[in-house]
N, C-alpha and C positions, 0 to 999 in steps of 0.2 A: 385608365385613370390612376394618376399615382395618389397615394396615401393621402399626404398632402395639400392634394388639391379637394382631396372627398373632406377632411378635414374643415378645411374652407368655406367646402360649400354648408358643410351640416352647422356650422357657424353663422354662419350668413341666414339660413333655412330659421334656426331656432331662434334668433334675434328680431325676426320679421313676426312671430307668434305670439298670441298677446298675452300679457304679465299676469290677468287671472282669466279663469275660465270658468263663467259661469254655466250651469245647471238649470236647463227646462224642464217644467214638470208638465206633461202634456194634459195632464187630468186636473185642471186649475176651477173650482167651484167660486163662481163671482158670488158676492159679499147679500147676505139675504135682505131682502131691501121692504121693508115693513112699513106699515102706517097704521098707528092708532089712532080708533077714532073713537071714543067715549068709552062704554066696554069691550067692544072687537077689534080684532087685528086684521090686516090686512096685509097678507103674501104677496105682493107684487111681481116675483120676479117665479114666482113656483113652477111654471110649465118650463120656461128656461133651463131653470135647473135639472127639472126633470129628463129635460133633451140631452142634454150633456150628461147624465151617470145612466144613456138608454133605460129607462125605468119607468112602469107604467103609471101614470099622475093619482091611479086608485088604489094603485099597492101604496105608494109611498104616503099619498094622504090617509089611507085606513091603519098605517104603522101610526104614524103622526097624531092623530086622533087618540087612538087606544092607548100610547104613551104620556100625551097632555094630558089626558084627563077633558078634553071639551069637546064638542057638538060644533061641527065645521060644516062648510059647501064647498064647492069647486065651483068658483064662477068666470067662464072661457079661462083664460089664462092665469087667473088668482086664486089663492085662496083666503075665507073670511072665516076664523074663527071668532066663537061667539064667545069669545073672553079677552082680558088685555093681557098680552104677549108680551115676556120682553127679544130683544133680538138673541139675546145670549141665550134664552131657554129652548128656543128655534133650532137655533145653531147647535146646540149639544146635541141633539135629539136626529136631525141630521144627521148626524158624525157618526151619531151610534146606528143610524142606519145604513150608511155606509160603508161602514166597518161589517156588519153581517149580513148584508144583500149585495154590495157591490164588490168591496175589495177579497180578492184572493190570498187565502192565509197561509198558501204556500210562496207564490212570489209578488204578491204585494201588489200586484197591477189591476187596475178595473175593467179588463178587457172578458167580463164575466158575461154571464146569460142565468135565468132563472128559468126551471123547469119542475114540471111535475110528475113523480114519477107514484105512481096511487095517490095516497095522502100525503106523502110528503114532498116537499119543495125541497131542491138542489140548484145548489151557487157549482153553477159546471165555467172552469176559466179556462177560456179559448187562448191564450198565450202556454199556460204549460201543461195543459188537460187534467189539471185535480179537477174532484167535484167531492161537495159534501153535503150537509143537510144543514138545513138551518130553519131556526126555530119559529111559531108561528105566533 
């Protein structure tokens, strides 16, 4: 193949590619879907979420609990705290558990596991095998 032609063709190849290229984030946490009802909140979508950051629904409500400050159940798939929520105070609290149980603080991925080695808990990340401790 002369120059020329390869030329041509990587012209042709790069023109056919599209103008932007977006970015998928595979770890996408759908939007925390609440109801108040008088003084209680109502988590609707809690075990879902739970499915997706693989986490157990009584670690993440006993974090959830201990950080609100209120007195919750787990009822089948929801949860009902026995205060009025707003979704943003949800959502922070979330985030920040996420940040120290799920995401790996050396490359960033949630491809973790939680284990116990005596007393302490370790965030071990099955993509680049750090593990660390993290707090209770």
């Amino acid at each position: 193949m002369r120059d020329d032609e390869y030329l041509e063709l990587l012209k042709k190849a790069k023109s056919s590619l599209p103008r932007t290229i977006s970015s998928h984030n595979r770890f996408e946490i759908p939007e925390i879907d609440i109801l108040i009802e008088g003084k209680t909140t109502v988590w609707k979508n809690f075990q879902d979420i739970c499915d997706i950051i693989h986490r157990d629904p009584e670690h993440v409500f006993g974090y959830l609990l201990k950080v609100l400050g209120t007195p919750g159940e787990i009822e089948g798939r929801r949860v009902i705290f026995k205060s009025k929520l707003m979704e943003s105070q949800i959502s922070k609290r979330l985030n920040e558990y996420l940040n120290n149980y799920v995401i790996c603080k050396e490359c960033g991925l949630p491809d973790t596991k939680l284990t116990k080695e005596g007393r302490f808990t370790i965030l071990q990340c099955l993509a680049c095998g750090a593990h660390r401790t993290v707090k209770q």
